[in-house]
Structure formats: structure tokens, C-alpha cells
C-alpha positions in Angstrom: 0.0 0.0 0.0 3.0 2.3 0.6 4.2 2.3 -3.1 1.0 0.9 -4.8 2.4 -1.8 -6.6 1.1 -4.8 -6.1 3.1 -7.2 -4.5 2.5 -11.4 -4.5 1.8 -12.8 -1.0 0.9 -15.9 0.8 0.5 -15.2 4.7 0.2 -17.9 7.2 -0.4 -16.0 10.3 -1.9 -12.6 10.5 -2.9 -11.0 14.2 -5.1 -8.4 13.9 -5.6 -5.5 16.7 -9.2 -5.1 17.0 -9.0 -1.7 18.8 -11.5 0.3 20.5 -14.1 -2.1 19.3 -15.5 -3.7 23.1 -16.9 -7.5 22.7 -20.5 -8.1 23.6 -19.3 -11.1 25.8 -16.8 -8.9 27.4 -18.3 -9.6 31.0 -17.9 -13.9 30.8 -14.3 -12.6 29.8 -14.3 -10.7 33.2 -15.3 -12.9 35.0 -13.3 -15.9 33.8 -10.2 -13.6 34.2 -11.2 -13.3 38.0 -11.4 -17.2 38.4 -8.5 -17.7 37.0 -6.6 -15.2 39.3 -9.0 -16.5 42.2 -7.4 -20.0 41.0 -4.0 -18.9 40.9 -4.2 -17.4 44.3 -5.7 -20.5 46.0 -3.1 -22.8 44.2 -0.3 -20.6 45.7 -1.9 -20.5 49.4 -2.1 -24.3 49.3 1.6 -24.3 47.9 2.9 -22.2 50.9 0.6 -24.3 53.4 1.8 -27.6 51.8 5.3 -26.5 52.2 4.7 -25.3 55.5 3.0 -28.7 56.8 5.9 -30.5 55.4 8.7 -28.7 57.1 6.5 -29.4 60.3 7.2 -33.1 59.6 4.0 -34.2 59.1 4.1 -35.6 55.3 1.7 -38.0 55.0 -1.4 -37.1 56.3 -4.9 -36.9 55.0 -4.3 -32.6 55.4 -1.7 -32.9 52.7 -3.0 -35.5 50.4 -6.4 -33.0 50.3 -4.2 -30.2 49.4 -2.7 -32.0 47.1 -6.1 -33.0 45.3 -6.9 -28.9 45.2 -3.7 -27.8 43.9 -4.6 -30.8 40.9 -8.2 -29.7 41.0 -7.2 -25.9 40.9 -4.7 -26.6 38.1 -7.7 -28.3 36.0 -9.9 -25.2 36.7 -6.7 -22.8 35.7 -6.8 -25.0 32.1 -10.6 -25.0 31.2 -10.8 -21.3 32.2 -8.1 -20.7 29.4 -10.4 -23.0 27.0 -12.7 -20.4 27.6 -11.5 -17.3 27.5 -10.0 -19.2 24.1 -13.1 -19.6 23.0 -14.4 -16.7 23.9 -11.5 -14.7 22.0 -11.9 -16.6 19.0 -15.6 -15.9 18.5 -14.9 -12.4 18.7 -12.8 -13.0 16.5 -14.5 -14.5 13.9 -17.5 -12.4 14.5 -15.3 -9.2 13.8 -12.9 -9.7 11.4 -13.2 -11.4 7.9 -10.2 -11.4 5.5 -11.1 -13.1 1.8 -9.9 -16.5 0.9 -8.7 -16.5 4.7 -10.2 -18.2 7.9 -10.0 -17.5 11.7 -8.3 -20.3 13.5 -8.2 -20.5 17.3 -5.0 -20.7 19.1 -3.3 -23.7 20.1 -4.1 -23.8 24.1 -1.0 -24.8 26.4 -1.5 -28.2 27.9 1.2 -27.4 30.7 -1.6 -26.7 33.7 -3.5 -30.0 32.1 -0.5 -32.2 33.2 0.3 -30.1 35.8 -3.0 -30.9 37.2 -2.9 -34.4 36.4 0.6 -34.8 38.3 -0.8 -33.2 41.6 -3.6 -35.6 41.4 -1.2 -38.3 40.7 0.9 -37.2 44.0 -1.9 -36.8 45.8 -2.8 -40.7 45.4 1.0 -41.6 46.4 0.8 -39.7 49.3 -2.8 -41.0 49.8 -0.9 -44.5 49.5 1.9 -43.7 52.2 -0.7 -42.9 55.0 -2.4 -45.7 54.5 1.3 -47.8 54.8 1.9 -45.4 57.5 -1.4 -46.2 59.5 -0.9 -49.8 58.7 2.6 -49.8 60.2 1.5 -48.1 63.1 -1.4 -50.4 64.2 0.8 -53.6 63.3 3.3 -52.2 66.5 
């Protein structure tokens, strides 16, 4: 557009700013950013009490294996509030802008707090599994 010749061109990606423009569903996204802060926030005060409980020397108890199934829980929360605000985004999106002989595609979403969340539900069970050991030792003294 600068010189006015055209120029051949084959784009793969283009990210468009949408601007002042506000999105009708702009309160879901509101309120889906505050869970996913609210989410974040709990997952760190269980962290920090988690931590704390194990310094105490109490490992495996049924305190830490619960925390350990909210921090999973939480993590699981984190990742389906990012499919939403994903999908949320993207119907904006498609609703907004439209580009000939291209199509809106929605980002690729981050499986990281997905595993995350399946790993502190995984730990939880071990540690669920050393109490019960740990109970079973006791009462066999």
C-alpha cells in the first residue's frame, strides 16, 4: 500500500488488533479472568501451606494428600478457564474480522496446567498410599 504496486503474498499468520471495538461477551471474559486469578491465588496459598506442613514433619497425612487434590483440581480449573477465554476470543474474533480466501483459527491452548494438574492428582494418590502404609505400620506395633 505504501508504493502501490502490487506485490504477490501468501500469509500464514496474520494477528489483527481489533482496537476500540469492546466485545459483547466482554463480561464472561471478566469474570473468567477473575477465576482464573481467584485459582491462581488458592493454588499458591495451598503451595505455601503444603510447604509449611511439610517442614512441620508431618508428610503423609490426610491434610496434605487433600491439598494436594486442590492444587490438581485448581490446576484443572486454571486449564478450562483458558479454553474459555479461548473460546471466547476466537468468536470475537471471527464475529469481527473477515479477511477473503482466509479463515479465523483458534490458538493452540497450552497443555502445561492440564499435566500439571494431572501430576498433583497423581501425587496426591502416592501420598494418599503412604498414609495408608503409615497407618498400617503403626497399628501392626
Amino acid at each position: 500500500t505504501k508504493s502501490g504496486v502490487d506485490v504477490p503474498l501468501s500469509m500464514r499468520t496474520v494477528l489483527v488488533n481489533l482496537g476500540s471495538q469492546t466485545n459483547p461477551l466482554g463480561w464472561l471474559e471478566d469474570i473468567l479472568i477473575v477465576l482464573y486469578v481467584l485459582a491462581f491465588l488458592c493454588f499458591i496459598v495451598l503451595l505455601i501451606r503444603f510447604i509449611s506442613s511439610l517442614k512441620s514433619g508431618e508428610i503423609f497425612n490426610r491434610g496434605n494428600e487433600r491439598k494436594l487434590n486442590w492444587m490438581g483440581i485448581l490446576f484443572l480449573v486454571i486449564y478450562m478457564v483458558g479454553w474459555g477465554l479461548n473460546g471466547l476470543n476466537y468468536a470475537y474474533a471471527k464475529s469481527a474480522v473477515a479477511l477473503e480466501n482466509y479463515t479465523v483459527m483458534m490458538d493452540r491452548m497450552s497443555v502445561s496446567p492440564l499435566i500439571t494438574g494431572i501430576v498433583f492428582l497423581l501425587f496426591a494418590q502416592i501420598f494418599a498410599m503412604g498414609r495408608n502404609m503409615k497407618e498400617d505400620q503403626e497399628f501392626m506395633v
